[in-house]
C-alpha positions as CSV (number, residue, x, y, z in Angstrom):
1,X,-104.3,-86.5,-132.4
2,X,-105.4,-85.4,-136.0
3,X,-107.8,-88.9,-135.6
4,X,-110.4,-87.3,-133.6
5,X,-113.8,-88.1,-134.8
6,X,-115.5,-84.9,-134.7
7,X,-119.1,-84.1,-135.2
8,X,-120.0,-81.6,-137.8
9,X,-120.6,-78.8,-135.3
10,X,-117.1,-79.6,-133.9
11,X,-115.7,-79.7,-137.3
12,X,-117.0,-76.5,-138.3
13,X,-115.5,-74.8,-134.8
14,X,-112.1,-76.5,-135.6
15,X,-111.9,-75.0,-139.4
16,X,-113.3,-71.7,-137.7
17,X,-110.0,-72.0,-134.9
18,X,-107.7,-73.3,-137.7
19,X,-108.3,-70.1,-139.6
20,X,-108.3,-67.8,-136.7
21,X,-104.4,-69.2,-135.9
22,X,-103.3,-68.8,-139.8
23,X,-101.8,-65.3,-138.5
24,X,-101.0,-66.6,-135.4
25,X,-98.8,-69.5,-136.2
26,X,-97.3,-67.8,-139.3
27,X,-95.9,-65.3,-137.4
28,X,-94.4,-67.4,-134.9
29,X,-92.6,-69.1,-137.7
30,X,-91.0,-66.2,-139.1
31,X,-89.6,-65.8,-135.0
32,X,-88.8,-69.1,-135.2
33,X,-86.8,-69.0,-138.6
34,X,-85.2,-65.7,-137.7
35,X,-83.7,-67.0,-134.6
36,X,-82.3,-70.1,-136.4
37,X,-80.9,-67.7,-138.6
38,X,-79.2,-65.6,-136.0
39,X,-77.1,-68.7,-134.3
40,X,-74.1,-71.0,-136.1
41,X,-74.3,-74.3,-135.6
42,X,-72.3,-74.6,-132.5
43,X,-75.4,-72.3,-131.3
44,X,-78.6,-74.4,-132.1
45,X,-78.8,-76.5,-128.9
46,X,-78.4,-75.5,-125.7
47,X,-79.7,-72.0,-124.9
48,X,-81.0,-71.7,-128.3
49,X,-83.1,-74.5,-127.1
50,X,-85.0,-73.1,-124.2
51,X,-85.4,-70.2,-126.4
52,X,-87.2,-72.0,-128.6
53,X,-89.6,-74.0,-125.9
54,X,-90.1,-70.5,-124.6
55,X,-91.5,-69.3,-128.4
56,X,-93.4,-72.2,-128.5
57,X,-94.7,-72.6,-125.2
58,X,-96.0,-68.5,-125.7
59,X,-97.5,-69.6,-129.0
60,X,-99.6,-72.3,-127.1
61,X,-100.6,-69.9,-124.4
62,X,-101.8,-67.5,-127.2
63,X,-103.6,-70.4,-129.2
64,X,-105.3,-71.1,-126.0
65,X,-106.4,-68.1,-125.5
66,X,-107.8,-67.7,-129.2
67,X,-109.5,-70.7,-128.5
68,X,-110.9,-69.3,-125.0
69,X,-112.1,-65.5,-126.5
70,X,-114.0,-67.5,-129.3
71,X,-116.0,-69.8,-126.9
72,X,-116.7,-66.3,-125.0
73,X,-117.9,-64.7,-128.1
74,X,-120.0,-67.8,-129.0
75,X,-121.9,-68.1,-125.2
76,X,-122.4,-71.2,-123.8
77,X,-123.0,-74.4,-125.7
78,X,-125.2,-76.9,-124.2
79,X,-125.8,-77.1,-120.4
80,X,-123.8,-74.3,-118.3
């Protein structure tokens, strides 16, 4: 996916997203790396698996929806 051609106006709106999910992403990590810390090994798949697609399924929902306020903030672009 990181081939998209993008035109400058979309490039600038992706670098403006990309720093708007610094925060976003880095403290889904720390979730991420502190609930590989809490399980042994004999604990990593399984349940500790859907955990994890649960994390990351929430952190897409949230990117979504950082991507959805800043169109709102931003009005419409081009024809409605």
């Amino acid at each position: 996916m990181d081939t998209l051609t993008l035109t400058p106006e979309q490039e600038q709106r992706a670098d403006e997203l990309y720093q708007r999910f610094q925060d976003l992403f880095c403290e889904e990590a720390k979730r991420v790396a502190r609930l590989f810390a809490s399980k042994s090994d004999d604990q990593l798949l399984g349940k500790t698996e859907f955990e994890l697609r649960d994390r990351v399924h929430e952190l897409a929902a949230r990117s979504l929806q950082t991507a959805l306020d800043e169109r709102k903030k931003g009005g419409t672009r081009g024809r409605p």
